[in-house]
MIVEX-388598 format. One record per residue (C-alpha): x, y, z; chain; residue number from 1. Coordinates in steps of 0.1 Angstrom, whole numbers, plus 5000, padded with zeros to 4 digits. Layout:
   east   north     up   mol   seq
      X       Y      Z     A   NUM
...
END
This chain:
   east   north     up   mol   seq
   5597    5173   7662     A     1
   5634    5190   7663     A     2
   5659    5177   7639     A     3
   5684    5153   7657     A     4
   5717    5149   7648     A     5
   5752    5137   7658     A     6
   5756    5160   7685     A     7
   5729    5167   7711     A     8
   5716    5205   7714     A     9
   5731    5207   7749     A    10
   5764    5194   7730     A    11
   5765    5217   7706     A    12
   5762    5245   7733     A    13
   5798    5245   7745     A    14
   5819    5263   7728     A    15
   5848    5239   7724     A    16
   5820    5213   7707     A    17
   5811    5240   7682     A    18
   5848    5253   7674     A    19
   5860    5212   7669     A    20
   5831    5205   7648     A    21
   5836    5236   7624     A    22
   5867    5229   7621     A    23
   5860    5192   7610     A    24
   5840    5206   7589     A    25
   5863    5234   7572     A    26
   5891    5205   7569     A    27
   5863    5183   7553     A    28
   5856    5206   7528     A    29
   5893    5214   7525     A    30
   5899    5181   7515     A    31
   5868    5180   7490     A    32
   5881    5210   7479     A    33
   5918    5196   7469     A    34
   5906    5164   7455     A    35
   5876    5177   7434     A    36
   5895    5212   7417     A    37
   5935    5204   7427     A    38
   5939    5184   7397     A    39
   5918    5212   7374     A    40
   5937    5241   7393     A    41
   5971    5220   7390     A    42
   5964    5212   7350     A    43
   5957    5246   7342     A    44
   5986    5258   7357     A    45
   6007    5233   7343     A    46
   5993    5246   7308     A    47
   6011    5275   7310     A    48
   6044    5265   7326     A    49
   6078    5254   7313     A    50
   6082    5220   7313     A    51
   6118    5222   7333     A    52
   6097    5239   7356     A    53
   6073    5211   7358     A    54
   6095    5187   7363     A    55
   6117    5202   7393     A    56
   6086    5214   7409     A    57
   6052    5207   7402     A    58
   6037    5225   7427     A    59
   6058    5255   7425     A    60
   6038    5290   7410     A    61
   6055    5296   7382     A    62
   6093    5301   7393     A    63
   6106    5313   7359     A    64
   6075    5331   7347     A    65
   6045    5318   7324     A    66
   6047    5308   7292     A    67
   6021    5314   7273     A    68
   6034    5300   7242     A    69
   6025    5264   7252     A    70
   5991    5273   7245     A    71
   5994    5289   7210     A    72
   6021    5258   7204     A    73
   5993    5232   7215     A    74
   5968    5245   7192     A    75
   5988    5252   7160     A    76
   6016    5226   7159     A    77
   5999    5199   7175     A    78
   5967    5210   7153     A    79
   5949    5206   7188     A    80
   5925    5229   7174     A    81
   5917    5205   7143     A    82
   5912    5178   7168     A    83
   5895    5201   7193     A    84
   5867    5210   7165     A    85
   5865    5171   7155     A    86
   5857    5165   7191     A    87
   5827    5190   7189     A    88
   5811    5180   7162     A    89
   5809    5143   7178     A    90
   5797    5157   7210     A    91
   5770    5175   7187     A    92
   5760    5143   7171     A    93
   5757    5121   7197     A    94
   5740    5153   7223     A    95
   5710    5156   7191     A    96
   5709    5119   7186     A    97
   5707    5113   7222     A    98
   5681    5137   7231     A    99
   5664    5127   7199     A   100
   5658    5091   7206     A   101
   5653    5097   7244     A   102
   5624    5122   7241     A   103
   5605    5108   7212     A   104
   5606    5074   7231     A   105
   5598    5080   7265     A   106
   5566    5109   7248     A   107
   5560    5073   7232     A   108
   5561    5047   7265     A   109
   5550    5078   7292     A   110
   5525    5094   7275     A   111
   5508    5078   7242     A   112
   5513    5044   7263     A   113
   5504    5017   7231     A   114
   5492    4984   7246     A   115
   5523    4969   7248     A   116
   5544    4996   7262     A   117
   5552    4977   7296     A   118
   5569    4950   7273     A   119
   5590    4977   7255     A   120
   5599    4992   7289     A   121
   5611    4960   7306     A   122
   5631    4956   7272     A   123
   5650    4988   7271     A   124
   5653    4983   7312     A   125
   5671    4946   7304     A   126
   5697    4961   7284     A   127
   5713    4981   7313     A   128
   5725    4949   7325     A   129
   5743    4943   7295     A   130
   5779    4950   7295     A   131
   5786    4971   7273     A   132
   5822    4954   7263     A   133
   5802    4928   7251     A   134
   5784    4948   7228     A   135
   5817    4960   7207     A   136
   5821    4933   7180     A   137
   5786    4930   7169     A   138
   5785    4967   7173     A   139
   5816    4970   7149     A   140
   5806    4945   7124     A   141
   5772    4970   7120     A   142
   5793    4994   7114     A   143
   5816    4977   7087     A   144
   5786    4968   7070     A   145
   5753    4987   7079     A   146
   5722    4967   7080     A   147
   5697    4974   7049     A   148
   5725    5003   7036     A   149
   5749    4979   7034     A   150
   5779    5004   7031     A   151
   5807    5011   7059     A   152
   5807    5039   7080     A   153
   5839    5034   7097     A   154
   5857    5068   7093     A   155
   5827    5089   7097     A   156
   5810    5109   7124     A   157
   5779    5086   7119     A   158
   5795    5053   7136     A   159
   5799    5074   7168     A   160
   5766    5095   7165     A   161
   5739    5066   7156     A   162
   5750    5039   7184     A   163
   5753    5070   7213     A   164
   5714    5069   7204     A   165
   5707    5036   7221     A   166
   5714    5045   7256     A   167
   5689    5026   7277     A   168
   5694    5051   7309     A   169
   5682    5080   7292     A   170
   5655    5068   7273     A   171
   5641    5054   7312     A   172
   5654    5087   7327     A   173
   5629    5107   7303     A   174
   5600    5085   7304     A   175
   5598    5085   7342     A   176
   5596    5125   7341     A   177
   5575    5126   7314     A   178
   5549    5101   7334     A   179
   5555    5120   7364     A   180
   5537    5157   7340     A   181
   5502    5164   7352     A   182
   5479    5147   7328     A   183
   5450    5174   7329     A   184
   5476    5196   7302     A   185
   5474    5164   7281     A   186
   5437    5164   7280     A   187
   5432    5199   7274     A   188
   5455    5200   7249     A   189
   5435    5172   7232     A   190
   5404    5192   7235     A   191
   5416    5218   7221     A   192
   5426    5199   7189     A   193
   5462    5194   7193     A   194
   5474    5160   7177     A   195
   5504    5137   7194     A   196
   5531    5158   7179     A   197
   5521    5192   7186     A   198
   5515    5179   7223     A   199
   5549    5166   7221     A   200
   5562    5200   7207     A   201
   5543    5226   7216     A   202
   5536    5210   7256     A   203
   5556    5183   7269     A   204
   5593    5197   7257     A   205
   5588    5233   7271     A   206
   5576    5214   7304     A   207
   5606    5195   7301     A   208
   5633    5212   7303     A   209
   5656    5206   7334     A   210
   5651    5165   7323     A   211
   5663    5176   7288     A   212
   5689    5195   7306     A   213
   5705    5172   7329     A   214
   5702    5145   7294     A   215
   5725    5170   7275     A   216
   5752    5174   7305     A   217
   5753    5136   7306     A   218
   5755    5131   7266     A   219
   5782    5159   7258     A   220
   5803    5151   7289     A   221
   5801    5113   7276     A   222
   5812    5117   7242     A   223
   5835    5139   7251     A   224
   5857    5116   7275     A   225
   5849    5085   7251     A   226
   5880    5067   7241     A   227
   5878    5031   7230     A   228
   5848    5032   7208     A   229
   5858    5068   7187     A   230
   5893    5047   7183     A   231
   5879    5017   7167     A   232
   5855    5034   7141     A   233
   5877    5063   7137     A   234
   5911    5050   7128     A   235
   5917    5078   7102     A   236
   5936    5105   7129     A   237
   5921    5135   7105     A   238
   5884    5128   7120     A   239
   5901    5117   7157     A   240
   5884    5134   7186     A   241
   5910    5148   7217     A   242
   5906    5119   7232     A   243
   5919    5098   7210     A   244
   5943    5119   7193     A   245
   5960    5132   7221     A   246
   5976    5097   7238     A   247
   5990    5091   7207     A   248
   6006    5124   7203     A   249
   6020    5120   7241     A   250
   6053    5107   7231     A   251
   6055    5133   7197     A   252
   6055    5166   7219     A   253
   6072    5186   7252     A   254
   6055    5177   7283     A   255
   6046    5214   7288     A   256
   6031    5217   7250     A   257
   6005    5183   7261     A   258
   5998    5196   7292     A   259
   5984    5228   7275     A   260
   5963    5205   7248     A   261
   5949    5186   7280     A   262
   5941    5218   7297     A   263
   5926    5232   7264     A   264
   5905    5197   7260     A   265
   5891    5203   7297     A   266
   5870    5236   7288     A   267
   5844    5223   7273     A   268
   5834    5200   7297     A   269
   5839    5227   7327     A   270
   5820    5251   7310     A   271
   5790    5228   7304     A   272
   5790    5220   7341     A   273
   5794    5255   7348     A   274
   5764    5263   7329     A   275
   5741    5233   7335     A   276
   5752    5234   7375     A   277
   5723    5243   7389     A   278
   5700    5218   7371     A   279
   5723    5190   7381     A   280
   5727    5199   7417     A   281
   5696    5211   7425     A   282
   5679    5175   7415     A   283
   5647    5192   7404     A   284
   5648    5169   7368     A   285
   5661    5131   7387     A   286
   5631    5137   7421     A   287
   5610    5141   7388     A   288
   5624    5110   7370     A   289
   5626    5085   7395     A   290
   5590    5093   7415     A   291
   5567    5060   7410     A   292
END
């Protein structure tokens, strides 16, 4: 059966159908184009230009040259590099914590299925439809004073690391691709001797590794662009990530000296997607997680 589409093969063999529809479609991506990198393309630009410049033309390339300066400013004044490295050590928590808690429970509901795995699925399932606003003040009061510890870890790395663990969508994301790995590598792996946790090691995480991929985009990209809940356990601005540290440093600095921290907080992020790109866009890991 041929493909059918908009436009009918006859259609599509005049030449003025084909040059109108490509150049839809170049003005379509045009416009992707702008929206998606404009505001990347216009930040890093920004970065590196004087803020009278700025503010007389934004979109202008640089009429009285680059200044470089912001940069350096940014990241010694401002101490965005202090901040910077407090941000990376939260999105290291919360990534190991994350992919911690997401593996070792869905190896536990996928594949050593106890009897009342269903129950624990349709548990962690329920909590997605739980806002998560209304999860802040018990949250908080956890952290004030830890259950069994009974200590406070407000000002510490841990309040933001231990609650990024309990995120229902990548605990379910994981389990469906590891229900989805062929169960015959399972068995022979049990034949040959190999107990649950050098299955779990040695077989189901090599086998797993555009799920646990596409898992670590999603953790480090959230952490990274979280706000309210860093700013309630972390009041202390030493241990602040960027972003919480830099909208209160807004009205402190130039324009041109913030819009080089922003610019300088947006590498991370890029460069993870830069890396990871292929795994998210090729959807090999979510057809995997979301089959049955």
């Amino acid at each position: 059966m041929s493909d059918r589409g908009l436009i009918a093969p006859t259609e599509w063999r005049r030449p003025g159908v084909r040059r109108l529809t490509r150049g839809l479609q170049g003005a379509l991506l045009a416009a992707l184009f702008a929206a998606g990198l404009g505001p990347l393309l216009w930040l890093a630009k920004a970065a590196v230009t004087p803020t009278q410049d700025t503010l007389r033309d934004p979109l202008a390339l640089w009429p009285h040259g680059i200044d470089f300066a912001n940069l350096v400013t940014a990241w010694t004044r401002v101490e965005v590099g202090k901040y910077f490295l407090n941000t990376v050590w939260v999105a290291l928590g919360a990534w190991l914590v994350q992919l911690l808690v997401a593996t070792t429970t869905g190896y536990a509901l996928a594949v050593l299925k106890p009897r009342y795995h269903k129950v624990v699925t349709a548990i962690v399932m329920a909590t997605l439809f739980v806002p998560s606003v209304v999860l802040l003040v018990p949250l908080y009061l956890s952290m004030v004073d830890t259950p069994l510890l009974h200590t406070s870890l407000i000002n510490t790395f841990w309040a933001v690391w231990l609650p990024a663990g309990a995120n229902a969508f990548n605990v379910i994301l994981v389990q469906r691709f590891f229900a989805n790995l062929p169960r015959e590598v399972f068995e022979a792996a049990r034949v040959d001797g190999a107990g649950p946790v050098r299955i779990f090691v040695s077989v189901v995480l090599p086998m797993s590794k555009p799920i646990l991929g596409v898992v670590s985009v999603f953790a480090v990209i959230a952490s990274w662009k979280d706000f309210l809940w860093p700013m309630l356990v972390l009041p202390d601005p030493a241990v602040q990530p960027l972003s919480v540290r830099l909208p209160a440093l807004q009205t402190f600095v130039e324009l041109d000296v913030f819009l080089a921290a922003l610019a300088i907080a947006t590498v991370i992020p890029v460069a993870l997607f830069l890396v990871f790109q292929r795994l998210v866009l090729r959807g090999d890991a979510l057809s995997g997680a979301v089959k049955g």
